[in-house]
C-alpha positions in Angstrom: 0.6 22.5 -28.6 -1.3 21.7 -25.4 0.2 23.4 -22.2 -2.3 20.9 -20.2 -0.7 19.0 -17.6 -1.1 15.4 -17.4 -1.8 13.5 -14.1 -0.3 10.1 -13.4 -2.6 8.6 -10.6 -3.2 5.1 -9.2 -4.5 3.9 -13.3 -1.3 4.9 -15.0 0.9 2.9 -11.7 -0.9 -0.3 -13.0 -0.7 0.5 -16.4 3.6 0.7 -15.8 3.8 -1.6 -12.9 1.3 -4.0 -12.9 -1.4 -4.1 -9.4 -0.9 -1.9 -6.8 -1.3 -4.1 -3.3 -0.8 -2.7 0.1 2.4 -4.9 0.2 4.1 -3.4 -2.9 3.0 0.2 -2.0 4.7 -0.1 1.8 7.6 -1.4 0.1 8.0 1.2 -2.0 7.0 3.7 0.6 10.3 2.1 2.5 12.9 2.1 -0.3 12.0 5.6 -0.9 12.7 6.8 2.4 15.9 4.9 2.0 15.2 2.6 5.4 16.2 -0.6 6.3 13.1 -3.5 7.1 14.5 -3.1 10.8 14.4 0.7 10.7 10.8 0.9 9.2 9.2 -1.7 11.4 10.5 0.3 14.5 9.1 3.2 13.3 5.4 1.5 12.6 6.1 0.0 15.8 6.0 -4.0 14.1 8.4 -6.6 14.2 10.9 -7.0 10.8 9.4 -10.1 10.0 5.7 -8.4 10.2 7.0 -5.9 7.6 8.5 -8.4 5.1 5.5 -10.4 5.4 3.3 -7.5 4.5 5.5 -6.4 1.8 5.7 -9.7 0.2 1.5 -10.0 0.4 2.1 -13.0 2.9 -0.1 -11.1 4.9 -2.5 -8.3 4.6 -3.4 -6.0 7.1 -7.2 -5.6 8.4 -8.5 -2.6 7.7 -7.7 -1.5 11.3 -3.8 -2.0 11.0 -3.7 -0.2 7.6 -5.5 2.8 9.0 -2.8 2.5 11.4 0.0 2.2 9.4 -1.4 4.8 7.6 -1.3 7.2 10.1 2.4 6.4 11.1 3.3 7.4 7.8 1.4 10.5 8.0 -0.4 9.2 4.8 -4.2 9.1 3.5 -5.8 6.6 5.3 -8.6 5.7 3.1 -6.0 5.3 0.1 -4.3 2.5 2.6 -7.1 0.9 3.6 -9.0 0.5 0.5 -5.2 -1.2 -1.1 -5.6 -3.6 1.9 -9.3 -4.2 1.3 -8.7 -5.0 -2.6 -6.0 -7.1 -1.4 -8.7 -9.0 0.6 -11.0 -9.3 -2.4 -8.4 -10.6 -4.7 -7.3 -13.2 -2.3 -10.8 -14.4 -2.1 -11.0 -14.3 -6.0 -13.5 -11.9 -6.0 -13.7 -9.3 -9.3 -15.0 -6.6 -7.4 -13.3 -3.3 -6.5 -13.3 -1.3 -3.8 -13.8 2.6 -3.8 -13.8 4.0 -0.7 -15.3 7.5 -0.9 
């Protein structure tokens, strides 16, 4: 019997749930705080419909404005930025992947 812990990072997420996008991440991030659109987008300081837009991929942040959400949230920037820079990438339907290091 192994006492070694298992990690569940960024590949086992996708596995489960599919790609992680900046969108579905600050969604998540929301819900888990238990905060209303209205409440979160105060908090980063952008309208509601900003937020749903950018939870729903409508619209993805430069890498600017996710290093700034980022830091609202008191979160990893470069973990923020590189979703939004992916999300970039895919849109263009480009099969590369960012690692941001």
């Amino acid at each position: 019997m192994s006492t070694k812990k298992k990690s569940y990072g960024t590949h086992e997420l996708e596995r489960d749930f599919g790609p992680l996008t900046f969108g579905k991440l600050l969604e998540a991030y929301r819900l888990a705080e238990e905060l209303s659109q209205k409440e979160f987008a105060k908090h980063l300081g952008i309208s509601p419909a900003s937020l749903c837009d950018l939870e729903k991929s409508r619209r993805i942040p430069s890498a600017e404005r996710a290093a700034s959400i980022a830091k609202k949230l008191k979160e990893p920037e470069n973990f923020w930025v590189q979703l939004a820079l992916q999300d970039h990438l895919n849109q263009a339907g480009l099969k590369l992947k960012v690692s941001v290091a």
